[in-house]
C-alpha positions in Angstrom: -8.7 23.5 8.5 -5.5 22.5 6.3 -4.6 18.8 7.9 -0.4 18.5 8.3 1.0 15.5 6.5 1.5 12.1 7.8 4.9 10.4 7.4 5.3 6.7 7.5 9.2 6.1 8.4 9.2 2.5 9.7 10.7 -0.3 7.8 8.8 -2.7 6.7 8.7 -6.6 7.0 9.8 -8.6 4.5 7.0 -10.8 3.6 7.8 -14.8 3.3 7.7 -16.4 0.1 4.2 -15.5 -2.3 3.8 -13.9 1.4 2.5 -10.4 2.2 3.5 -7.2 3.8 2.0 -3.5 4.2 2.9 -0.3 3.5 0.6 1.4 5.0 -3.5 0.6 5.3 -6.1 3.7 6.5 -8.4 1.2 7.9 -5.8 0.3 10.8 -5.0 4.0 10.8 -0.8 3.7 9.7 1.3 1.0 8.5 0.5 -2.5 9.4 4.5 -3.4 8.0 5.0 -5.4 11.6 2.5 -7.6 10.7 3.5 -9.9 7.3 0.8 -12.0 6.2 0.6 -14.9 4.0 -3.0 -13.9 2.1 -4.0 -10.6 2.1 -6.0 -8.9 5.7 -8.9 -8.4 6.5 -9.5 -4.4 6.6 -9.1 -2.8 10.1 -12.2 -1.1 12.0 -11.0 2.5 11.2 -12.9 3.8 8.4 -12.5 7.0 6.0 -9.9 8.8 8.7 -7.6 9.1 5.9 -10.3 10.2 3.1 -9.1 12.1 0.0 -5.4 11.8 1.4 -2.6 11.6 -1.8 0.0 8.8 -1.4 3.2 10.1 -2.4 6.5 7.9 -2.3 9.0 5.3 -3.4 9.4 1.4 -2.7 12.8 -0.2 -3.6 13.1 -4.0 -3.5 16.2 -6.1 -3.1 17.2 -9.1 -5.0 13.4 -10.3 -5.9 10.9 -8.9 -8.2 7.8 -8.2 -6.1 4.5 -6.7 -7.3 3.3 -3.6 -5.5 -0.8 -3.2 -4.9 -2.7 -0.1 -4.6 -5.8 -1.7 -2.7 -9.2 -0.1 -2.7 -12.0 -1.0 0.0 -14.9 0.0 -2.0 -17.4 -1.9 0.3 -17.0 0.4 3.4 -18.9 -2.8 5.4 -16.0 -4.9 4.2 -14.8 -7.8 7.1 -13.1 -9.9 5.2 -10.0 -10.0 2.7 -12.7 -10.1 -0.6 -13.5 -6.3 0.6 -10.3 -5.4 -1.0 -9.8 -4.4 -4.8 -7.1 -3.5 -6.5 -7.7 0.2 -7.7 -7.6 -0.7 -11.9 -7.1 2.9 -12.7 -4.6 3.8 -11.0 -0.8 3.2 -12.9 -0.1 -0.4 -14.1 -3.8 -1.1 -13.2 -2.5 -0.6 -9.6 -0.5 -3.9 -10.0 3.1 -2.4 -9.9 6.0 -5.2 -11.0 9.1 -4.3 -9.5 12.1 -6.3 -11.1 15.2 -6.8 -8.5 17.2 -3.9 -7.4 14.3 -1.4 -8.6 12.9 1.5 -7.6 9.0 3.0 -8.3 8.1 6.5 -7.7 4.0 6.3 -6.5 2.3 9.5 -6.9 -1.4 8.1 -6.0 -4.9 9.6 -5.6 -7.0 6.7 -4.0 -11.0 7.2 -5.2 -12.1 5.1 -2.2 -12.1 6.7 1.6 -10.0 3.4 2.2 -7.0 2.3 0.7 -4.0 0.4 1.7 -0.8 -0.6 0.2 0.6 -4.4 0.0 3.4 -5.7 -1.2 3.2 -9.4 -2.7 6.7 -10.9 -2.9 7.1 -14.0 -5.3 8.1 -18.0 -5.4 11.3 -16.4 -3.7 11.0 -13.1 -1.5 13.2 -10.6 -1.6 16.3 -9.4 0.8 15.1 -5.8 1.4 12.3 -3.4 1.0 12.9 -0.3 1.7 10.1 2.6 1.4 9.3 6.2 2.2 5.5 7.3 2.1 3.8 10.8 2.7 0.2 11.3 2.8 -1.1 14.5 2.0 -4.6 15.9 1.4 -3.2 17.8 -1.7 -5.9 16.6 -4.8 -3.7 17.7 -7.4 -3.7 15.5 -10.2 -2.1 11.6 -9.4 -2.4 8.4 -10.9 
């Protein structure tokens, strides 16, 4: 059975200063974006629904640099923020820089059955993030 693709349209929410906010994260099943965080969450209670999905789309900041991470939960018994990793082989060792007024093409292929996507804003958060996101379970070659 082919699965369709998932589309993540919402907006997300502008973290606060050295503050977090989520792209998306398969452990809460979608986008967590409504909920900005100041240290990075604690993974959901949904596990591997999402597994061998492809993360495919762009993230374009405002007037800030922020940094873009492609999270891994390799510990599937992970409770607490520590179960996250960021996924070192992924492009930029899955710490993307974004300067201001820039836009990144992702193309990713998590190797964990959970995964999410944060985005870290600096000293000085920036005035808009705006982001479109497709998961597909297409394992054609991604970084």
């Amino acid at each position: 059975m082919t699965r369709r693709p998932y589309v993540i349209t919402a907006q997300p929410t502008l973290p606060d200063n050295s503050g977090y906010t989520y792209i998306l994260d398969s452990t809460r099943r979608g986008i967590t974006a409504l909920t900005k965080s100041a240290a990075r969450v604690v993974p959901g209670i949904y596990r591997h629904d999402w597994s061998g999905a492809r993360v495919r789309g762009t993230i374009k900041n405002g007037s800030q640099a922020v940094t873009v991470n492609l999270l891994l939960l390799t510990n599937s018994a992970g409770t607490t923020n520590a179960a996250w990793e960021v996924d070192a082989t992924a492009t930029s060792s899955g710490a993307i820089t974004l300067s201001a007024s820039t836009t990144v093409v992702i193309d990713w292929l998590p190797r964990a059955n959970d995964f999410a996507l944060e985005v870290l804003a600096g000293g000085t958060t920036t005035d808009a993030l705006t982001t479109a996101f497709s998961l597909t379970w297409d394992p054609s070659p991604a970084v």
